[in-house]
Phi, psi and omega in degrees: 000126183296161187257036178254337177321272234298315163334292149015278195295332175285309179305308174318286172193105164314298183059163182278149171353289185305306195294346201270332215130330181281192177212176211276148167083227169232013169332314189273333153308308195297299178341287208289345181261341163291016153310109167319101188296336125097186172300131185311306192298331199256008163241009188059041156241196215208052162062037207045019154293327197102002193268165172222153162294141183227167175287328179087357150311093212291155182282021165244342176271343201284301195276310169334281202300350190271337151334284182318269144356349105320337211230315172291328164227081195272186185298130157307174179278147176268343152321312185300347191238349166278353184289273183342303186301316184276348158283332181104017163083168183296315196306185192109204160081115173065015130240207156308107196284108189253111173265351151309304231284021189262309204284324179279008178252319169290353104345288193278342183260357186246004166241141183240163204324353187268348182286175192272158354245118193251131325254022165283078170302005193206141188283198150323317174249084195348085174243116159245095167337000178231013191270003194273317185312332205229013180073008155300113203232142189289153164296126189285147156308096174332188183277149156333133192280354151320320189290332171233078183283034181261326192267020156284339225227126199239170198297345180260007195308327200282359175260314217251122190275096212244086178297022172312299203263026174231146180259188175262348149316329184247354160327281181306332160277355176251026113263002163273335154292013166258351165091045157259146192290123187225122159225137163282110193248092161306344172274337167279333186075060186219133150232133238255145170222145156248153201202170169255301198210128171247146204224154166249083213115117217264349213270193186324307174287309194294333159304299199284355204266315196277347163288321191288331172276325194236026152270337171245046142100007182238165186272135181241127172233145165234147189253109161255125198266356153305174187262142156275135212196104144290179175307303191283021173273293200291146182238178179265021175244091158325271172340274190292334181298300139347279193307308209272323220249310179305122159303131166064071146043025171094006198247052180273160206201133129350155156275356167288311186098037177231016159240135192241115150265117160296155209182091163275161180228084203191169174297105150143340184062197185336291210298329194256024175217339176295175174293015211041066180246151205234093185245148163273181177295156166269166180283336187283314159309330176295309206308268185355311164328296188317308191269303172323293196254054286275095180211113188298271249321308232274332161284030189247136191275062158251305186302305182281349155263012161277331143014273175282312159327307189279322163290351150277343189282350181265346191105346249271129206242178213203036171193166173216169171309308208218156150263166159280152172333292208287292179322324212263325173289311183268025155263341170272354179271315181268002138307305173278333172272011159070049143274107203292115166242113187271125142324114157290129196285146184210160180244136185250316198299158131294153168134190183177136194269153202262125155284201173253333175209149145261141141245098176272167210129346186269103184260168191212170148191147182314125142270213195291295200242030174181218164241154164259132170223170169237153164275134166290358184258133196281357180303328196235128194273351182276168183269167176206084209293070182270126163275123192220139186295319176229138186228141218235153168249117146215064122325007171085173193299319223287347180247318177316309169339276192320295181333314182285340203236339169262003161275349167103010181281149183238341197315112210288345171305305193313128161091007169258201170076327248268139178266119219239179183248114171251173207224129172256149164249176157204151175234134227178140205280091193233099191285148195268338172326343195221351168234070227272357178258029172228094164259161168147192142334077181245144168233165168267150201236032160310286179311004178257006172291307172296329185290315198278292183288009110341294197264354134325340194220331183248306169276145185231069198277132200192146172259170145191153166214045181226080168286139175211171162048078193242337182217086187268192164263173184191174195261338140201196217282345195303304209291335186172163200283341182223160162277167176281044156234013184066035156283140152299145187264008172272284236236130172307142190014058152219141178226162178258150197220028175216200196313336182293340183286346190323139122355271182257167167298118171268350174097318183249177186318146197232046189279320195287314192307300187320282179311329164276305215285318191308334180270354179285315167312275248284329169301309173278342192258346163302312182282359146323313181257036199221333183094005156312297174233156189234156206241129206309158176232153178219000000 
């Protein structure tokens, strides 16, 4: 072959510009620079420090994980993925056919999870080989925020006090500008915050606890020890995004390894990673709470309107335009076995009700009269004292515990119970040629035949993120770490005020479950500091 051939032939293919992906002009530069540039932290920097993000992994710890992760999603065979290349790749159905995609789709099924790229997953020019595969295009830039000066200003500002970005010179006027009671005790090197009631923790319950609270009138501080994050903040860097917004970076383990617990850790917590899906209590379960385990709330038409209370305060709608693919398979599957399938209602809406201060940034452990925290920032060296009439733990199953028990609590329930969801993924080959009312995204889901038989006989690998009842309630202290008002049955005026308190396992998703008790508790210690009621003492 002449080497006029072989030009020939690279040009054939090569193919046009378009047909490759590409776009006419600079579309695609332009796209790409109009990429949401997103948050310093969730990009792997360090706020104007200078630091870059690393995984903390040694390079034999490294060589390890990429085994493991090699062995859960290995490579097709490669006939199956030269088949793909010569079909235009898996993709298509109900969109525009890009016959290039073949190379990017037989590139992602002929590599398995241990190839780069691990674990910088996105280049220099944020970019991922694998996003042409799988139909992925990065969030584009909103309009300049000159242009929208309603979007400088983000929903917690007037509260939140974020010691990332303070030292211990400029603390203390920045939480007084927040209208808090501030003394500098310099000999101790503590600085004092008075408050009515301080929660520890930002997530489903500890949100709803500090709206509900600082909606009748009271001063509220919440201690987070996550970063604050909006929408227009998150970037497509897996990795730092993963560190910031996840406890332990998404990597919490069973002691065994054969559980991956999920945990957020950020202002709003879970609610600020989760799916929305807005399931209420089931009814079999509240009767069960009740009965079983002897707790009125949960059958009391308090309980059921707080609910409804939390769903409109989310917005919570109960449709969408299009489903996904994935969706649109399993209503057609559980249609033909004649299995009853419903949309699950999900929130959507923006906003957040406002305490009187946040501070994230923040670790805590119980006094006398509050929390003692540290700033997670090493600029500020002082303790930071909030004093409060009443004071709430909602750190979730996975924290609150450790929290109580490093506060001097003995009750044996903490830290027991706890109750997982556990999540399998799968995956699977719904070709549209042959199923033509099923549009979208199709891959072949071949490795997952082996993989399914891997974890039959050797393994018992398993996800969840949906944690509960690590302090659960009970109806006296034998039964459980708080009573049913979410009081400890130790410690003067403190309650819990999140997922630990669940009894039990809800079967469905528990963001609604978390958030109506948190609003009921959260109701009662108002009226308790309103003189409506009074809260045990010991």
């Amino acid at each position: 072959m002449g080497e006029e051939d072989k030009k020939q032939r690279r040009r054939r293919r090569q193919g046009h510009p378009l047909l490759r992906g590409g776009a006419a002009g600079k579309g695609r530069q332009e796209r790409r620079r109009r990429r949401r540039q997103g948050h310093p932290l969730l990009r792997g920097g360090a706020a104007g420090k200078g630091r870059r993000y690393t995984h903390g992994f040694s390079a034999s710890q490294m060589l390890a994980l990429a085994a493991v992760c090699g062995a859960v999603a290995p490579s097709l065979p490669p006939d199956s993925c030269l088949e793909d290349e010569r079909h235009g790749g898996r993709g298509g159905g109900g969109g525009d056919v890009d016959v290039s995609n073949g190379k990017a789709v037989r590139d992602f099924l002929v590599a398995s999870a241990a190839d780069p790229p691990v674990p910088d997953e996105i280049d220099e020019s944020s970019n991922n080989p694998h996003w042409r595969a799988v139909g992925y295009s990065p969030p584009t830039d909103e309009p300049p925020a000159e242009e929208r000066p309603e979007a400088t200003k983000r929903p917690l500002d007037d509260g939140v006090v974020e010691t990332i970005n303070l030292t211990d010179a400029s603390l203390p006027a920045s939480l007084a500008d927040k209208g808090l009671t501030v003394t500098d005790d310099a000999a101790r090197n503590v600085c004092q915050v008075e408050c009515d009631v301080v929660i520890v923790g930002s997530g489903a319950g500890g949100g709803v606890a500090a709206a509900v609270l600082a909606g009748a009138g009271h001063k509220v501080v919440v201690i987070e020890k996550g970063s604050y994050f909006t929408s227009r903040d998150y970037t497509s860097f897996e990795g730092p995004s993963m560190n910031q917004l996840y406890e332990s970076g998404g990597f919490v383990s069973t002691m065994n390894g054969g559980g991956l617990l999920l945990a957020g850790s950020t202002v709003g917590g879970g609610t600020a990673v989760n799916w929305s899906a807005c399931l209420k209590t089931p009814e079999h379960v509240r009767r069960e709470w009740a009965a079983a385990h002897g707790l009125p709330l949960f059958e009391s038409s308090e309980y059921a309107a707080a609910m409804d209370k939390v769903f409109e305060r989310l917005g919570v709608t109960s449709g969408c335009k299009e489903e996904g693919l994935q969706n649109k398979v399993l209503r057609k599957g559980c249609e033909k076995l004649g299995y009853k399938v419903d949309a699950v209602a999900r929130n959507s809406s923006e906003g957040a009700a406002a305490a009187a201060a946040a501070a994230p940034g923040t670790s805590a452990a119980r006094t006398r009269r509050g929390w003692s925290t540290r700033s997670t920032n090493p600029a500020i060296k002082r303790t930071l004292e909030v004093r409060a009439k009443v004071t709430v733990s909602a750190g979730g199953s996975l924290l609150t515990p450790v929290l109580l028990q490093r506060s001097g609590l003995t009750n044996p329930h903490i830290g027991k119970n706890l109750h997982l969801h556990p999540t399998a993924f799968a995956w699977g080959y719904f070709p549209d040629t042959t199923v033509p009312d099923l549009k979208g995204k199709t891959y072949e889901g071949g490795i997952i035949t082996s993989l399914h038989k891997s974890r039959s006989e050797t393994w018992s690998l398993f996800c969840s993120a949906h944690n509960m009842g690590s302090c659960r309630m009970g109806a006296t202290a034998r039964d459980g770490a708080v009573d049913g008002r979410g009081e400890s049955w130790e410690a003067e005026r403190l309650s819990v005020c999140d997922g630990s308190v669940l009894p039990t396992a809800l079967g469905v998703n528990p963001m609604i479950t978390i958030q109506s008790v948190a609003y009921c508790l959260a109701s009662g210690i108002a009226d308790s500091l309103s003189g409506k009621t009074t809260l045990k003492k010991t």
